[in-house]
N, CA and C atoms as an extended XYZ file, in Angstrom:
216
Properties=species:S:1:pos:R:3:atomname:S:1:resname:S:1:resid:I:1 pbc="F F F"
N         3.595       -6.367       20.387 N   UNK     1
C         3.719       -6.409       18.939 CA  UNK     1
C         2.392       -6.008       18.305 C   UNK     1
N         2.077       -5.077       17.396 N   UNK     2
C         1.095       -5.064       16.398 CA  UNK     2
C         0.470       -5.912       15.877 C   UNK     2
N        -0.555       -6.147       15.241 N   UNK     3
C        -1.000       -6.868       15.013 CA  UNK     3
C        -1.591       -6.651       13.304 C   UNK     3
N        -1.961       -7.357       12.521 N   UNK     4
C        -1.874       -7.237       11.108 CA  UNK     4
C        -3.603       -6.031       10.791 C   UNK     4
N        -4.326       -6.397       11.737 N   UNK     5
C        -5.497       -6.264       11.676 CA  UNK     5
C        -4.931       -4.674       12.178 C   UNK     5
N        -4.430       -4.090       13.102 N   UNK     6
C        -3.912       -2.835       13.061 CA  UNK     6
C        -3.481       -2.409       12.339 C   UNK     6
N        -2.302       -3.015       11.116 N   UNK     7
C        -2.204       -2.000       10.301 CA  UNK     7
C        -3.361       -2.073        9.278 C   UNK     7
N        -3.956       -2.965        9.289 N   UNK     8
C        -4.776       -2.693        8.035 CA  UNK     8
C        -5.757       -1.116        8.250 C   UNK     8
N        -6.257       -1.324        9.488 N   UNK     9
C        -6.859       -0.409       10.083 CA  UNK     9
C        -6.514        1.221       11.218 C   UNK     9
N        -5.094        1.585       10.597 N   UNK    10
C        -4.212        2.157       11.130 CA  UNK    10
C        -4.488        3.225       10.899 C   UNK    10
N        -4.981        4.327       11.920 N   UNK    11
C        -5.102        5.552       11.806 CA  UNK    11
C        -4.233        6.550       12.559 C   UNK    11
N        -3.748        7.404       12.551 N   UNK    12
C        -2.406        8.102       12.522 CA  UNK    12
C        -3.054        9.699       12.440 C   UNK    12
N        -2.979       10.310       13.651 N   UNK    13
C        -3.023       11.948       13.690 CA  UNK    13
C        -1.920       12.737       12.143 C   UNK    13
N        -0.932       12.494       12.489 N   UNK    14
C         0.177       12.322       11.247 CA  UNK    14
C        -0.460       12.582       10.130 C   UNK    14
N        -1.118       11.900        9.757 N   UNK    15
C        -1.363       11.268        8.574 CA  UNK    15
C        -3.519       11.145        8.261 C   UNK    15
N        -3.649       12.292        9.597 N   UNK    16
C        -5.066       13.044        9.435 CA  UNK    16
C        -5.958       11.706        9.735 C   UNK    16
N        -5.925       10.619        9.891 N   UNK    17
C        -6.979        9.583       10.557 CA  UNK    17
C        -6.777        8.700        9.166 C   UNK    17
N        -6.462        9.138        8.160 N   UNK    18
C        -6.362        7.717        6.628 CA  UNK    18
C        -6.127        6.342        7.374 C   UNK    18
N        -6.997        5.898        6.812 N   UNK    19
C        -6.560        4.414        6.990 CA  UNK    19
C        -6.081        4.196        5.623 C   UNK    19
N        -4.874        3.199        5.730 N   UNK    20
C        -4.650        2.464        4.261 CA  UNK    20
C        -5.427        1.663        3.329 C   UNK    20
N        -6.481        1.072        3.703 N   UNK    21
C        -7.207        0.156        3.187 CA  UNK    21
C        -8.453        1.213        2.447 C   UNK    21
N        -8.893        2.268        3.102 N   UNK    22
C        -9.720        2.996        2.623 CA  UNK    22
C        -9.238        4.058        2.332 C   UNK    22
N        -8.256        4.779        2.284 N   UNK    23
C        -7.652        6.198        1.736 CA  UNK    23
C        -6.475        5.907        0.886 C   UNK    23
N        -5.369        4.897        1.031 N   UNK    24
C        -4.318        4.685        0.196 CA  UNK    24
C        -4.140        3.572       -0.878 C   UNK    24
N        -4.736        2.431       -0.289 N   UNK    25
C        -4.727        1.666       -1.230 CA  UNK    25
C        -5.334        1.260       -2.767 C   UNK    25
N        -6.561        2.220       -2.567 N   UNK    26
C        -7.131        2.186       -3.916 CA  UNK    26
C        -6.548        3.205       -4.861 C   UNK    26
N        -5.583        4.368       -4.368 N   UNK    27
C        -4.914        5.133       -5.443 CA  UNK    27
C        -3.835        4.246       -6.089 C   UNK    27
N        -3.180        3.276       -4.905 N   UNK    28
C        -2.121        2.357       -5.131 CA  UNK    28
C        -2.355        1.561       -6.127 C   UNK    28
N        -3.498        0.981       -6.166 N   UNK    29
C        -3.720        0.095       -7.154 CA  UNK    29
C        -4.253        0.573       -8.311 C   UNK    29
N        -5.368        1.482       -8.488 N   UNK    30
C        -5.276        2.052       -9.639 CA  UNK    30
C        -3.936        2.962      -10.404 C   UNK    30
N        -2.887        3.320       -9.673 N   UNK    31
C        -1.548        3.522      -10.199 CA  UNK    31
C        -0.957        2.689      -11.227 C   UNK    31
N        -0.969        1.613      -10.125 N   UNK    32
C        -0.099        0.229      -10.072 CA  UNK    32
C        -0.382       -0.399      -11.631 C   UNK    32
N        -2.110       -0.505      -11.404 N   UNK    33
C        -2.756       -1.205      -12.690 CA  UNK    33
C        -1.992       -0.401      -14.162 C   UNK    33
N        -2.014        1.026      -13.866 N   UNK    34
C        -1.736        1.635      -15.152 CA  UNK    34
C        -0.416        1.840      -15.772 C   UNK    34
N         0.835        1.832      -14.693 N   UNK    35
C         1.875        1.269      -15.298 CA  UNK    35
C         2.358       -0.241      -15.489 C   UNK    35
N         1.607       -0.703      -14.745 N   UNK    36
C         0.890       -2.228      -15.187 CA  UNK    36
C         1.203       -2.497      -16.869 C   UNK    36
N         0.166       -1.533      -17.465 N   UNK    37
C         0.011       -1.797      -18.641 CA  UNK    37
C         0.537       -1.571      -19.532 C   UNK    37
N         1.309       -0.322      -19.126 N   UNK    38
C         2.331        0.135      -19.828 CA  UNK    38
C         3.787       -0.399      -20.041 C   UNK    38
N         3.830       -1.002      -19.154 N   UNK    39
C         5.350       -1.413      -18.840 CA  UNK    39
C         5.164       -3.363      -19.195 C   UNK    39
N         3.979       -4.086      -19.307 N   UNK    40
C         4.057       -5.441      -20.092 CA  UNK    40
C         3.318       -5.739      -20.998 C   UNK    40
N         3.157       -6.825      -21.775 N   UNK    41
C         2.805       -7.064      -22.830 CA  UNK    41
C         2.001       -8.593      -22.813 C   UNK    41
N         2.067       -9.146      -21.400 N   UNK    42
C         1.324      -10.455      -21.213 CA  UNK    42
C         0.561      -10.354      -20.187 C   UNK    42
N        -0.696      -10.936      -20.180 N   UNK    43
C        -1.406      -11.119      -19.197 CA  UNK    43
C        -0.626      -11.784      -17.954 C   UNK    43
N         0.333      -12.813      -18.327 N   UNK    44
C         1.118      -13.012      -16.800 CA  UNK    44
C         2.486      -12.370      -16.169 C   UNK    44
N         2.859      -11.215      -16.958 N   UNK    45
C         3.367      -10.305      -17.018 CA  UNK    45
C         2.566       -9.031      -16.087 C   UNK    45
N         1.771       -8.888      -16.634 N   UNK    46
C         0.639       -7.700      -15.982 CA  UNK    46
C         0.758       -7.917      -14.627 C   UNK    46
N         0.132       -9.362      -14.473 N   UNK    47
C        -0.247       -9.789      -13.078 CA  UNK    47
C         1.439       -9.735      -12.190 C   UNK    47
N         2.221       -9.827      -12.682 N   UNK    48
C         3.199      -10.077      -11.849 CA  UNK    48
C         4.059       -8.861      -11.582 C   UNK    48
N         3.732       -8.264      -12.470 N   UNK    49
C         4.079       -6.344      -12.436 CA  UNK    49
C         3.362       -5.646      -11.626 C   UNK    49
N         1.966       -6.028      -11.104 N   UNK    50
C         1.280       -5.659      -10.260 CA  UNK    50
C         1.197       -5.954       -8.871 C   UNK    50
N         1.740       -7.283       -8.625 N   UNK    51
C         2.038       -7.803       -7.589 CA  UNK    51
C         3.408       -7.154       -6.596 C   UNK    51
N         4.216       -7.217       -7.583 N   UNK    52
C         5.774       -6.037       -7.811 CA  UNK    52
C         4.804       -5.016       -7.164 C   UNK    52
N         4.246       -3.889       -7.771 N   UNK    53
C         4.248       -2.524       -7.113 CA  UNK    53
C         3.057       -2.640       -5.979 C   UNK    53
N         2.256       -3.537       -6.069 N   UNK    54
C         1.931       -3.380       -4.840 CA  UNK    54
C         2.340       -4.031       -3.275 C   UNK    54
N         3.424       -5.299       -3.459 N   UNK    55
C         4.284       -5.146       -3.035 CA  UNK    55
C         5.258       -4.489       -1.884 C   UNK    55
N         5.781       -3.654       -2.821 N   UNK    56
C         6.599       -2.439       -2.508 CA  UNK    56
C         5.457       -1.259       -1.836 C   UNK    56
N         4.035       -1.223       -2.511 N   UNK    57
C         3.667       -0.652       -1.687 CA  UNK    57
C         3.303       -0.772       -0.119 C   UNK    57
N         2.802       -2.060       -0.069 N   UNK    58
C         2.647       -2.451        1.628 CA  UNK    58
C         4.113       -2.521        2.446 C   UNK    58
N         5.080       -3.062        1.872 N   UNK    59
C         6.472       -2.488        2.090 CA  UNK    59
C         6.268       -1.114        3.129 C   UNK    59
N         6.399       -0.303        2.312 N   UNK    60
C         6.758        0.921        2.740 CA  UNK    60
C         5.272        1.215        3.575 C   UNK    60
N         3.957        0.901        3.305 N   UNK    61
C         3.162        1.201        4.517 CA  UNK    61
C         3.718        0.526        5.952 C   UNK    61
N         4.092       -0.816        5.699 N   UNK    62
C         4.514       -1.213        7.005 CA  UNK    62
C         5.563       -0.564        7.737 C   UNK    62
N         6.629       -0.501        7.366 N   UNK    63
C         7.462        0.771        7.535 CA  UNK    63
C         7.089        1.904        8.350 C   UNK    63
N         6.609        2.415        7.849 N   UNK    64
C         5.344        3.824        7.692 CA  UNK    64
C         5.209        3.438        9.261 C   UNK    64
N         4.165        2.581        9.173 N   UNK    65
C         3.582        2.213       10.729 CA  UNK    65
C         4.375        1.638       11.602 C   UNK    65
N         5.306        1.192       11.591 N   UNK    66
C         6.419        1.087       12.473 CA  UNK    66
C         7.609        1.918       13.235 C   UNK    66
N         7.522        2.903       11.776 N   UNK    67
C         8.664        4.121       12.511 CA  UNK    67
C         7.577        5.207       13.048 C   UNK    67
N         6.418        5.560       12.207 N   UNK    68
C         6.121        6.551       13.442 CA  UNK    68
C         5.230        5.757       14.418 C   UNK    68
N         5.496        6.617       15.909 N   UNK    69
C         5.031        6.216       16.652 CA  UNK    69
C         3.318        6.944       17.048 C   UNK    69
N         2.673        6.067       17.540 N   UNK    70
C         0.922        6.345       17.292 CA  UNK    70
C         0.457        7.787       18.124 C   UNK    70
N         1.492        7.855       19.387 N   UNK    71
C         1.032        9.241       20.243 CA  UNK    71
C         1.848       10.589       19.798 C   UNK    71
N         1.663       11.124       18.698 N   UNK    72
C         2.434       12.145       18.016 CA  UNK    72
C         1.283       13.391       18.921 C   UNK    72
């Protein structure tokens, strides 16, 4: 089984050596933040709209790292 510390640190020929933590996640969240703002009107709204898309984003990274396999 994988381990959490792998995907954080998951590099992938595929996917050119990105790790998520240093190549994907900071577009994710600066995204995230900006329809964030657009889409509520409360500070605990914001926060929970953000939580939502990022979320869905580790979602689909985990995914990601599960269906492809590492020796491509």
């Amino acid at each position: 089984m994988k381990s959490i510390l792998d995907l954080i640190l998951y590099k992938h020929r595929r996917f050119k050596g990105q790790t998520y933590l240093k190549h994907h996640f900071p577009w994710s969240l600066i995204i995230s933040i900006v329809f964030s703002i657009f889409l509520t009107n409360s500070y605990a709204d914001f926060f929970i709209c953000l939580a939502f898309f990022l979320t869905i984003d580790a979602v689909l990274a985990i995914a990601a790292w599960l269906y492809y396999p590492s020796d491509l």
